[in-house]
C-alpha positions as CSV (number, residue, x, y, z in Angstrom):
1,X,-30.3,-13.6,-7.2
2,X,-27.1,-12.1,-7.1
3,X,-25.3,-11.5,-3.3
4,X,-25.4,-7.8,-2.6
5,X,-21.7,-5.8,-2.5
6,X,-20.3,-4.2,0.3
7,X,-17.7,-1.9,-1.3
8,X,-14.9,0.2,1.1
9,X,-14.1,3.4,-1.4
10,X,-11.3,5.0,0.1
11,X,-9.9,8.5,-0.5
12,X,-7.0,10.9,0.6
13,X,-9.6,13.4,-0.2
14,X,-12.1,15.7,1.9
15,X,-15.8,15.2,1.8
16,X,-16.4,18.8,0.7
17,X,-13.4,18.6,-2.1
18,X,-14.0,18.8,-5.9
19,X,-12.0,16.1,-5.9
20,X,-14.7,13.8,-4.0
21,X,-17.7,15.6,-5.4
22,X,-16.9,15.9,-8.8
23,X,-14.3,12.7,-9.4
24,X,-15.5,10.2,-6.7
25,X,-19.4,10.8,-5.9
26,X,-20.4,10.5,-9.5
27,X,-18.5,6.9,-9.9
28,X,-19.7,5.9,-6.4
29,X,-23.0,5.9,-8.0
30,X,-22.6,4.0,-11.1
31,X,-20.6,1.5,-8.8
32,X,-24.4,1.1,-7.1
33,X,-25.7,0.9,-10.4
34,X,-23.7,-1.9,-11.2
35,X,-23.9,-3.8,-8.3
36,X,-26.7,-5.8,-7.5
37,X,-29.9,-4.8,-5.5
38,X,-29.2,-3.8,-1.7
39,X,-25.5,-3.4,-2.3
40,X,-24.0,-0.3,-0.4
41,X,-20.4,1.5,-0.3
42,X,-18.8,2.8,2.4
43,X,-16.9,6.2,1.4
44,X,-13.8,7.0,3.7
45,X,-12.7,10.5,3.9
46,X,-9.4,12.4,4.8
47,X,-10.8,15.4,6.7
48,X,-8.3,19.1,6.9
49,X,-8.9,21.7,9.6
50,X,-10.2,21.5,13.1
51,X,-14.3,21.1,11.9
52,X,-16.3,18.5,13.8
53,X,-15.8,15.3,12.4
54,X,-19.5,14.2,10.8
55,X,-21.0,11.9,8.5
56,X,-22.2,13.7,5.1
57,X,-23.5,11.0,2.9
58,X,-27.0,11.7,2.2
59,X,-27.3,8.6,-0.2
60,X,-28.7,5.7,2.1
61,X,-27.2,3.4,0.3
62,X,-23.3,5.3,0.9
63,X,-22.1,5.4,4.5
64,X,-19.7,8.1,5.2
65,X,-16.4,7.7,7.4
66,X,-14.6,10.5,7.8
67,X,-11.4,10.8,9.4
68,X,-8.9,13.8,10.8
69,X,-6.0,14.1,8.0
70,X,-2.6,14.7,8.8
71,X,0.6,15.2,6.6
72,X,3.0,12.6,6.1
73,X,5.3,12.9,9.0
74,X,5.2,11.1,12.5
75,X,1.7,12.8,12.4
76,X,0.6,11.0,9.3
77,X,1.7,7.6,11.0
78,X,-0.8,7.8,13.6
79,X,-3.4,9.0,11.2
80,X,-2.6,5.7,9.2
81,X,-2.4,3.4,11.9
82,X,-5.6,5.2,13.3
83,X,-7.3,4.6,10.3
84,X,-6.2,1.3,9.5
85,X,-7.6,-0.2,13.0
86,X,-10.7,1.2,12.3
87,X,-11.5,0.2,9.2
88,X,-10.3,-3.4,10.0
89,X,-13.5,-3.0,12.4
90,X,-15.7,-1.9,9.6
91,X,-14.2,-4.4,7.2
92,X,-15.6,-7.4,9.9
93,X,-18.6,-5.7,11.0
94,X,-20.2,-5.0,7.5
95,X,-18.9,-7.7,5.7
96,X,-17.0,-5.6,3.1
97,X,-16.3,-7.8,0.1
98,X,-14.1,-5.4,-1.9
99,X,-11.6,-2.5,-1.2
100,X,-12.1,0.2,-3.8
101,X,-9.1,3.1,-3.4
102,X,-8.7,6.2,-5.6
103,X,-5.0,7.1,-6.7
104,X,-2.4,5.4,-5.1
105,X,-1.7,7.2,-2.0
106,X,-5.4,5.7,-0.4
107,X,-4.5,3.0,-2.4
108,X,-1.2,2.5,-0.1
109,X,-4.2,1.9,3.1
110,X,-5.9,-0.1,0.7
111,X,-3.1,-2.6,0.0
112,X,-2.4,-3.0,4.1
113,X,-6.4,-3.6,4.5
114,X,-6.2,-5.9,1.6
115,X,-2.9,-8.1,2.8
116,X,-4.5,-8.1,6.8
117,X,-8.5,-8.5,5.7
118,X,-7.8,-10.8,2.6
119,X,-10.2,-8.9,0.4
120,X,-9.9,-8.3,-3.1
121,X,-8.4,-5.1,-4.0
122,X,-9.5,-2.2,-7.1
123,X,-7.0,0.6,-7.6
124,X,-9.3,3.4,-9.6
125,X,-7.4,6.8,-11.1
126,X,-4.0,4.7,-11.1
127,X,-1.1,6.9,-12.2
128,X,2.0,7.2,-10.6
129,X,2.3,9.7,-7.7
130,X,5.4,9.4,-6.2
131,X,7.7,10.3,-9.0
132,X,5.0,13.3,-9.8
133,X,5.8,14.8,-6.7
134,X,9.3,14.6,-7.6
135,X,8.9,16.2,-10.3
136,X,7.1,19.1,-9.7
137,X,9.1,20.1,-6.7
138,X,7.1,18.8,-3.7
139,X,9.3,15.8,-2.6
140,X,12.9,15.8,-2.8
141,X,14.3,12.5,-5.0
142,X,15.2,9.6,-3.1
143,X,13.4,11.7,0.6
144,X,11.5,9.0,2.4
145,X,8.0,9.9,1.5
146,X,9.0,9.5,-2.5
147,X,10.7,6.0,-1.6
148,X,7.9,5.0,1.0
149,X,5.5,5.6,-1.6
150,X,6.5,4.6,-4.3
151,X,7.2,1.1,-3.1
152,X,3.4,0.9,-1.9
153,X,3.4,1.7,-5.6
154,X,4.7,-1.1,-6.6
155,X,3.2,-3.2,-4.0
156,X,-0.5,-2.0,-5.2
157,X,0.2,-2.8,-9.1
158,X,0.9,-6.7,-7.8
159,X,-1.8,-7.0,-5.4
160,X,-4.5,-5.5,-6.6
161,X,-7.4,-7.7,-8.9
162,X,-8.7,-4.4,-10.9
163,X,-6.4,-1.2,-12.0
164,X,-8.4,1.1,-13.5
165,X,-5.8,3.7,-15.1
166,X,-6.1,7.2,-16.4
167,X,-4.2,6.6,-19.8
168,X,-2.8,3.4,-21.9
169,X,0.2,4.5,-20.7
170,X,0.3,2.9,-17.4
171,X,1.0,-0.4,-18.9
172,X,4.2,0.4,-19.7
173,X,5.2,2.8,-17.0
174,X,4.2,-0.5,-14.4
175,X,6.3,-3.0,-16.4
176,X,9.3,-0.3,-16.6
177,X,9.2,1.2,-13.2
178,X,7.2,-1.6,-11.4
179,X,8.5,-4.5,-12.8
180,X,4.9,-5.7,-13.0
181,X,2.9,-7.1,-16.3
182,X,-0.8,-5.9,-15.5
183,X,-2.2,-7.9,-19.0
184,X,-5.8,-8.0,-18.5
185,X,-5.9,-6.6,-15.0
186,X,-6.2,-3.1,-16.4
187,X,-9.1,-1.0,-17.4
188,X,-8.7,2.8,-18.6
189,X,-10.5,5.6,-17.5
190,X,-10.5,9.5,-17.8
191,X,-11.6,11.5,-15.8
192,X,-15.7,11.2,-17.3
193,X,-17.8,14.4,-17.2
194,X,-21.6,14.8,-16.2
195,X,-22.5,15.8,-19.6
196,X,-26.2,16.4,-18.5
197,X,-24.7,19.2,-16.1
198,X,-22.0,21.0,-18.4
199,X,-24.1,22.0,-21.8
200,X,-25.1,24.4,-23.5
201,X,-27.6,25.9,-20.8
202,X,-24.9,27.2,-18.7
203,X,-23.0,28.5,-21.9
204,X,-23.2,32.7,-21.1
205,X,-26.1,32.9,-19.2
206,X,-27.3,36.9,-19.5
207,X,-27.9,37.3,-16.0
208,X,-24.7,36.2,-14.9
209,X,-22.8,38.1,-18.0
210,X,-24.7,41.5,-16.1
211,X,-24.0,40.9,-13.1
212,X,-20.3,40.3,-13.6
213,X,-20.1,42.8,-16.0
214,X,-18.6,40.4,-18.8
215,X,-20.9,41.5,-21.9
216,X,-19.1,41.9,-25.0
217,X,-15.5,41.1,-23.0
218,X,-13.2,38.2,-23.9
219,X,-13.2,35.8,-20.8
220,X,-10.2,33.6,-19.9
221,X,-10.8,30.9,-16.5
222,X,-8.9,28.5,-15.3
223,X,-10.4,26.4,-12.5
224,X,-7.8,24.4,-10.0
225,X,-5.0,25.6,-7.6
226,X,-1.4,27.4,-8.0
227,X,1.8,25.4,-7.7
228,X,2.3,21.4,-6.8
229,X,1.4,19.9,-10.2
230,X,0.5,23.4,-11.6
231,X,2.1,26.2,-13.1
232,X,2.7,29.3,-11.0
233,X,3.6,32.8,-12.5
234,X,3.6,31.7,-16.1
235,X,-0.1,31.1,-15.8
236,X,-0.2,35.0,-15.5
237,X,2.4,35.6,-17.8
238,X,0.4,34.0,-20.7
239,X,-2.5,36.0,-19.4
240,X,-0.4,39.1,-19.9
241,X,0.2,38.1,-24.0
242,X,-3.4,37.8,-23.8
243,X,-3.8,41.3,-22.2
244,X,-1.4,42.4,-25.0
245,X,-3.4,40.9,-27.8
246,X,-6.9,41.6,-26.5
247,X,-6.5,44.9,-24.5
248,X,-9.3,45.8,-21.9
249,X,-11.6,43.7,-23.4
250,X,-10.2,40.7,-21.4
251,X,-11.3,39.3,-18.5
252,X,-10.0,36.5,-16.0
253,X,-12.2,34.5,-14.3
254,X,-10.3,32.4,-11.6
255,X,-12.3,29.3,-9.8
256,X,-9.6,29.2,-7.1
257,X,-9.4,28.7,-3.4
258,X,-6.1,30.6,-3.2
259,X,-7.3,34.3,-1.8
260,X,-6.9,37.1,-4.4
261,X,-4.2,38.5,-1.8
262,X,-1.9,35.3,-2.5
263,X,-2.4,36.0,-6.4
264,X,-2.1,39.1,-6.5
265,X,2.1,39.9,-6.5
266,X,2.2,37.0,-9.6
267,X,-0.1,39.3,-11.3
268,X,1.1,42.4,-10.8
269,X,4.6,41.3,-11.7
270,X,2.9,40.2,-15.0
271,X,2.2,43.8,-15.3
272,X,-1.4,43.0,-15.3
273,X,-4.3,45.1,-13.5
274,X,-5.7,42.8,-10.6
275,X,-8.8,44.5,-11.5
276,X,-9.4,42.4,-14.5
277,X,-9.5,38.9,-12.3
278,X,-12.8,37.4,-11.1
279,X,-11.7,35.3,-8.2
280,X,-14.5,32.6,-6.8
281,X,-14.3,29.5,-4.4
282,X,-17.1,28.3,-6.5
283,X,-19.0,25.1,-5.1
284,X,-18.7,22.3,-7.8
285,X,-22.7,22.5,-8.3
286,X,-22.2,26.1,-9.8
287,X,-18.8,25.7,-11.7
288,X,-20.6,24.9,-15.1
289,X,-22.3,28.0,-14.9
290,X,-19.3,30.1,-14.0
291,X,-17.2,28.1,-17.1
292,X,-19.9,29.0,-19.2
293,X,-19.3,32.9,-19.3
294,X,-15.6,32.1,-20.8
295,X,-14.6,32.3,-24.3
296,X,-11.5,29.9,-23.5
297,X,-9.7,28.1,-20.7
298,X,-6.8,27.3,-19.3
299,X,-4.6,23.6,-18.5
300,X,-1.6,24.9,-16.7
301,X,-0.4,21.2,-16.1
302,X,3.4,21.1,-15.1
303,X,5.0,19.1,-18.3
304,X,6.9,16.4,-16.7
305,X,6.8,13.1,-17.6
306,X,4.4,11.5,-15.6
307,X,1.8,13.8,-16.6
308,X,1.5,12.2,-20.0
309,X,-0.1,9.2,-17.6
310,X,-3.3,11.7,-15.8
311,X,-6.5,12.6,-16.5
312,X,-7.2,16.5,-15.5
313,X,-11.1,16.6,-14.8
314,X,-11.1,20.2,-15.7
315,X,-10.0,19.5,-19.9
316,X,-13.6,17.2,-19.7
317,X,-15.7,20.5,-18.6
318,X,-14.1,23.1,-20.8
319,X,-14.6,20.6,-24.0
320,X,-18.3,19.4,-22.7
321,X,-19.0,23.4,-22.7
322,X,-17.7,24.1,-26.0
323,X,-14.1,26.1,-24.5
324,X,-11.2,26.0,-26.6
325,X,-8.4,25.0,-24.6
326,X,-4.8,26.6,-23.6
327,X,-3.0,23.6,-22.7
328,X,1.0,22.5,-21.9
329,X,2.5,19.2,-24.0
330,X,2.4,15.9,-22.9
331,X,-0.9,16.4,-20.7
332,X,-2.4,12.6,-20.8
333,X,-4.1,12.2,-24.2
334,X,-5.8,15.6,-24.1
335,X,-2.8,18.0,-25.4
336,X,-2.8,15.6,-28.4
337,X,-6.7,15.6,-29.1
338,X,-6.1,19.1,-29.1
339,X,-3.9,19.8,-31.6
340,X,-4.9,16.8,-34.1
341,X,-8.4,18.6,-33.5
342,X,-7.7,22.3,-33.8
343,X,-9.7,23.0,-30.5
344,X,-7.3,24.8,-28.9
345,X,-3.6,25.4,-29.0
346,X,-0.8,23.6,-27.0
347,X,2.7,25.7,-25.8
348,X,5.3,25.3,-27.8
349,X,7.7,26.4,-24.6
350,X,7.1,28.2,-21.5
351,X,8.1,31.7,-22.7
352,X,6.3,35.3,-24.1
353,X,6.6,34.3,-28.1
354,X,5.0,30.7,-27.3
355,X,2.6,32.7,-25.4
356,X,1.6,35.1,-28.0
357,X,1.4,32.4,-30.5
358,X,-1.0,30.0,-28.1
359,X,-3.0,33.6,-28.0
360,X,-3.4,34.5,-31.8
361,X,-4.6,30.5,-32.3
362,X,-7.3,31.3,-29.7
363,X,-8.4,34.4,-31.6
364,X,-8.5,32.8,-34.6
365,X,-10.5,30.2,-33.3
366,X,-13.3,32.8,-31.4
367,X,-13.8,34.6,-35.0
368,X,-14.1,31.5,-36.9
369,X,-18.1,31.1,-36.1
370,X,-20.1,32.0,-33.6
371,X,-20.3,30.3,-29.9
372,X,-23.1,28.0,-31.0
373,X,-20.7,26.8,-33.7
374,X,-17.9,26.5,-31.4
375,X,-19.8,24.3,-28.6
376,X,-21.0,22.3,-31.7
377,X,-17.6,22.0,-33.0
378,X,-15.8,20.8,-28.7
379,X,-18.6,19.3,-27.7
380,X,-18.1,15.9,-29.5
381,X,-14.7,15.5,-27.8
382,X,-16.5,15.2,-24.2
383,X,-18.9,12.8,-25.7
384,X,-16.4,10.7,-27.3
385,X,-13.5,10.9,-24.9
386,X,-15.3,11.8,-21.5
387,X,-18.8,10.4,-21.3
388,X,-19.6,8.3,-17.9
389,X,-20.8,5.4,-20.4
390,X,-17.1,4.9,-20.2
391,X,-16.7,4.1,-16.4
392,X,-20.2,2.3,-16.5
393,X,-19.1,-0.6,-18.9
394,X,-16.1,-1.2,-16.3
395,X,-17.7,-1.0,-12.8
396,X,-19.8,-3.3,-14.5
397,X,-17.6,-5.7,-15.5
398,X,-16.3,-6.0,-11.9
399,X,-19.2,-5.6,-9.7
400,X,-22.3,-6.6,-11.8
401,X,-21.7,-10.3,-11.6
């Protein structure tokens, strides 16, 4: 019989995060899958605000850690070397046999925890971070975070046993920027979808359609944050040529923790009425449902380079619900599946004409069938592109034995 695994998953994520519940959780389960009988993964969490600090795993075969986050800073040194000694202690007592990190700033604690516990280490979601934050404005080129980081970076691509990328692409960015040949070290891996949960029952459910008031309306949403990696006021500009186009049948539905008051100025200097925008929080076990009420969707991805190398989760639920897709060039693969698939449009340029044109291939897409035929006609793409059969052939390859 075949040793059971002890696997140490770390994130830079919260428990409660979309970003853990949607994009780590489902993995962390088909990791158990793989693995042989009695095998169990610890899950370490990066915890914001002052809440009490509380396991949340409800799996008994997961074991939660959470710690207190802090931002990088003399802060986020003691956070690291906080979390560091502890997990050296749960690295001994449990027997951990592997070190499993998601994206490459937890993969930075996993490379220390490799080097000082001598375990074997998997980098999962590897794309390059610290030039992304470069170039979407957050860091400064050359600031210490960038350079800190981005050596880690370098550091991780050497040590690590597995790298389990978002796009082909990472093979060349770690040989240009890196100066490291992965060759058969690397897997890739989108960002999968639970295709059982986004389908055609959550696709315009009635009651929700009434109660929202969004019967015979054309819905836009967008689900994910404002500024970082995204696009800010040309979200709502592009929402104003669809305004222009579609008059007061549209509708915005925004899946958003920023507070409507935050939003609010970008839409008003869009010359858009606030009153058209549906703004939720929603928890990732309703999301399908509120996607579903849209006729089309939104991918507001900043286009800089290293985007061509992520996987947005988000592009994965519109397609697996049958939502054409507004989308900026160079996203990972999914701004060319788009256009060599005619499921959406992608901008031309970041301006009103490219806009209106993104708009009109929208419309022409909504009148071509009906919704049925429309979810018939995306849907394959999450099959083919975003199934979970995906990430099951590769966990298995490194933990089934």
């Amino acid at each position: 019989m075949r040793p059971a695994q002890r696997i140490l998953v770390l994130t830079y994520w919260g428990y409660d995060e979309a970003l853990v519940q949607a994009y780590t959780m489902p993995y962390v389960r088909l990791m158990l899958e793989a693995a042989p009988a009695g095998s169990t993964v610890h899950l370490v969490t990066l915890e914001k605000g002052a809440g009490v600090l509380r396991p949340r795993a409800t799996d008994p075969s997961v074991v939660h850690h959470p710690f207190r986050y802090a931002r990088f800073g003399a802060g986020g040194v003691l956070m690291a070397a906080r979390v560091l000694l502890r997990l050296l202690r749960v690295i001994r007592r449990e027997r951990i046999t592997y070190l499993h990190a998601w994206c490459t700033p937890a993969g930075a604690l996993g490379w220390v925890l490799s080097v000082l516990a001598g375990r074997p280490l998997v980098i999962d979601s590897f794309e390059p971070h610290a030039e992304a934050m470069v170039e979407n404005g957050t860091w400064p080129p050359g600031g210490i975070a960038h350079r800190l980081l981005f050596a880690l970076e370098r550091l991780q691509s050497r040590r690590a046993s597995r790298l389990i990328a978002c796009a082909e692409g990472m093979q060349d960015y770690a040989l240009r920027k890196y100066g490291v040949m992965l060759d058969r070290r690397m897997d890739v891996k989108p960002a999968c979808v639970d295709l059982d949960r986004f389908d055609w029952r959550s696709v315009k459910r009635p009651d929700l359609l009434r109660q929202w008031g969004l019967e015979d309306k054309v819905v836009a949403v967008y689900a994910g944050k404002f500024g970082g990696i995204y696009l800010e006021q040309e979200v709502f500009d592009l929402l104003r040529a669809a305004r222009d186009h579609w008059g007061d049948r549209l509708r915005v539905l925004l899946l958003t923790p920023h507070r409507r008051e935050e939003l609010e100025p970008m839409m008003r200097n869009a010359g858009l009425d606030p009153g058209i925008f549906i703004i939720h929080a929603v928890p990732h076990a309703e999301v399908a449902d509120w996607m579903g009420l849209a006729d089309f969707a939104l991918t507001p991805v900043k286009p800089v380079p290293t985007k061509a190398l992520c996987t947005p989760i988000k592009d994965g639920e519109y397609w697996a619900l049958g939502l054409p897709v507004i989308i900026t060039p160079g996203i990972s693969d999914d701004s060319a599946i788009i256009e060599r698939h005619g499921i959406g449009a992608v901008l031309n340029g970041l301006n009103a004409e490219a806009y209106r044109r993104a708009v009109i291939k929208i419309d022409a897409l909504l009148s071509s069938g009906s919704r049925r035929a429309l979810y018939d006609r995306i849907r394959p793409m999450a099959e083919r592109y975003r199934s979970f059969g995906i990430a099951r052939i590769i966990y298995q390859r490194i933990y089934g034995g």
